[in-house]
N, C-alpha and C positions, 0 to 999 in steps of 0.2 A: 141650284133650285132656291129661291126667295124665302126667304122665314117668313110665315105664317105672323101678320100683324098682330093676329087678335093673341097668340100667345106670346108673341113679346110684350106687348100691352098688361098681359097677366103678368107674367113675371115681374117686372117694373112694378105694379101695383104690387104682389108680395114682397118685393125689397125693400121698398117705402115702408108700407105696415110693420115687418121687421125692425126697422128703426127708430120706429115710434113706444113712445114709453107705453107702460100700462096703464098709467095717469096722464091728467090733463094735462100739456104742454104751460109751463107758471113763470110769467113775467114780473117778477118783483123789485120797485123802484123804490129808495128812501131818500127820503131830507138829508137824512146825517150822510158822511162821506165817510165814515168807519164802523161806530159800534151798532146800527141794525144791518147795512149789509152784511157784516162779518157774522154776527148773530146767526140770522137765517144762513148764511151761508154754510155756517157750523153744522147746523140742523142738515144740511143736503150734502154735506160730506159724510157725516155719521148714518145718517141711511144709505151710503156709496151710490149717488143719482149723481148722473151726468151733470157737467154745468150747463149742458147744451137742454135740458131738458127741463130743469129748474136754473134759471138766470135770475142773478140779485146784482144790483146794481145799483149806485147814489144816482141823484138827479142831476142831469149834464145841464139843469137851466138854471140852477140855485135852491135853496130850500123854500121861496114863498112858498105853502101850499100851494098854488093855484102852479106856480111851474114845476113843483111835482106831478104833479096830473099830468099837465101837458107834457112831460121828458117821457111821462109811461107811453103816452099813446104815442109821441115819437119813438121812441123806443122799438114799439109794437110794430110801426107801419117799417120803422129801416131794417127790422130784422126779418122781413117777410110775412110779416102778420100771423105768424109760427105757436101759437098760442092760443091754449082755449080759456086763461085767467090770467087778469091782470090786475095786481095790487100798487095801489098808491099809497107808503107808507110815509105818516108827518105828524108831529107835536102841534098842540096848540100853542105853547109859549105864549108869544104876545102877538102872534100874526092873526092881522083885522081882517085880511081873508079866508081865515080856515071857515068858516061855515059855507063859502061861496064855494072853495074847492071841493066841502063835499059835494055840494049840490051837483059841480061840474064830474065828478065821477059818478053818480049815481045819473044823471041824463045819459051817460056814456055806458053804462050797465046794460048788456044784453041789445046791445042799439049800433056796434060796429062789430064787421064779421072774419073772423079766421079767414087762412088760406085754403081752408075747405069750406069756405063759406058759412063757415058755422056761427052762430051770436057769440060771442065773447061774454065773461063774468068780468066788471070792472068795479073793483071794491074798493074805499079808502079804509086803510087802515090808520087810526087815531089815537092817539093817548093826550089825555090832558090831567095834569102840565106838561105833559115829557114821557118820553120812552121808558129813564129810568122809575117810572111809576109801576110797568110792569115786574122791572125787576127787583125793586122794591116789595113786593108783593109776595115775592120767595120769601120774604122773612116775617112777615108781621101785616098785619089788618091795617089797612086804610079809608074812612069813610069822609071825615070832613077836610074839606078842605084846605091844601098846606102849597107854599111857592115852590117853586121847581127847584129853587137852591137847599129850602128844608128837605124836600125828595133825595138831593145829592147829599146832605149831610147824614139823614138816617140812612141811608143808602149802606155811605162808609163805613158804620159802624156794626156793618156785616160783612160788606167784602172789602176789607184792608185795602187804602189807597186807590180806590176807583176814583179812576178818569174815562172819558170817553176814549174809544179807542183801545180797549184794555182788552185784550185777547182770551180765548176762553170761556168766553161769558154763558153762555151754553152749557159746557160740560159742568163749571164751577157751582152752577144752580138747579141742573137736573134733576138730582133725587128731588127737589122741593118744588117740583111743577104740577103734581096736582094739587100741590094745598094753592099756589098761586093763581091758579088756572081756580079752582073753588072762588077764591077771594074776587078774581076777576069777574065771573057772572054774578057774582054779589052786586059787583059795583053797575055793570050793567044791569042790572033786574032792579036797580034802586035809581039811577043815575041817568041823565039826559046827555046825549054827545052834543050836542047841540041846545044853548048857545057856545058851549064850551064853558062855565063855571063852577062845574061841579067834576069831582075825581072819575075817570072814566077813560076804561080803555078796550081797544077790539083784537090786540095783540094775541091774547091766548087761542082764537080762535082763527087764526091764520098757523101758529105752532102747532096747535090741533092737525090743523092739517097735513104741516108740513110733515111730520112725525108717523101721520098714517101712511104716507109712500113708504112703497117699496122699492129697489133696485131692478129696473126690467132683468 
């Protein structure tokens, strides 16, 4: 006797839901090729979430901003467009198109859709000068503006011998994430991302987030 479509069709549909997380499915792409993927990545091992569910990866097109963007959304479309948020993480350093690339994430915000046809959140996330501005931040107040090299020198004279690529970086700064996280809407509630010359970053509000998952 034939099985009955419409409940193999149910079934199929609860296996799928079953291995869907309880949060939005998160595409995360960085400029750097070590110390933010490894960062976030810390962050979604410590809460035990699947890689399959939160995905952090560097940029397979280089660090301009503007090919950050575009490796997300590549990214997005080769992985089955599996994803209900997609961040594009980047410094502003010296790159003359980081104002263009936000611009090209936020046209893309809510504007291409899931494999469930759903709008997608497409966010850049920003630090200027530099990533290590956030982590900077664990230690001490920053308002006016300082170059990316003076960032890495006060930087070290907290966490002994930092380099990019330096493992840990996560747990090493944890207790001090909400004075950081403080410090950081400071700098936004005072600071413009855009043009980029002023200290400012959107980092804490993606760790925000990442830190509110839970493990399905």
């Amino acid at each position: 006797m034939p099985k009955n479509p419409r409940a193999r069709n149910s079934r199929n549909l609860r296996r799928r839901a079953g291995n869907r997380p309880l949060h939005d499915r998160i595409l995360i792409v960085c400029e750097g090729e070590k110390t933010e993927p490894d960062y976030f990545d810390e962050i979604r091992q410590k809460a035990r979430i699947p890689s399959a569910h939160v995905v952090v990866l560097p940029s397979d097109l280089g660090t301009d901003p503007r090919k950050v963007v575009k490796s997300a959304e590549t990214e997005f479309n080769a992985r089955g467009k599996a994803f209900e948020r997609i961040y594009a993480v980047f410094d502003r350093d010296d790159h003359p198109q980081y104002e263009t690339a936000i611009q090209m994430a936020e046209a893309k915000n809510q504007t291409i859709k899931n494999d469930q046809k759903l709008p997608v959140i497409f966010e850049a996330i920003v630090s200027v000068p530099c990533f290590e501005l956030w982590l900077l931040l664990h230690f001490e107040s920053a308002q006016t503006w300082i170059h990316r090299e003076v960032v890495l020198q006060k930087l070290r004279k907290h966490v002994a011998m930092y380099e990019k690529g330096m493992p840990d970086l996560f747990t090493r700064t944890e207790s001090l994430l909400p004075e950081a996280t403080r410090r950081a809407k400071s700098l936004k509630l005072n600071h413009r991302r855009i043009p980029g010359d002023q200290l400012y970053t959107d980092v804490h509000e993606l760790v925000e987030y990442l830190t509110s998952l839970t493990a399905p």
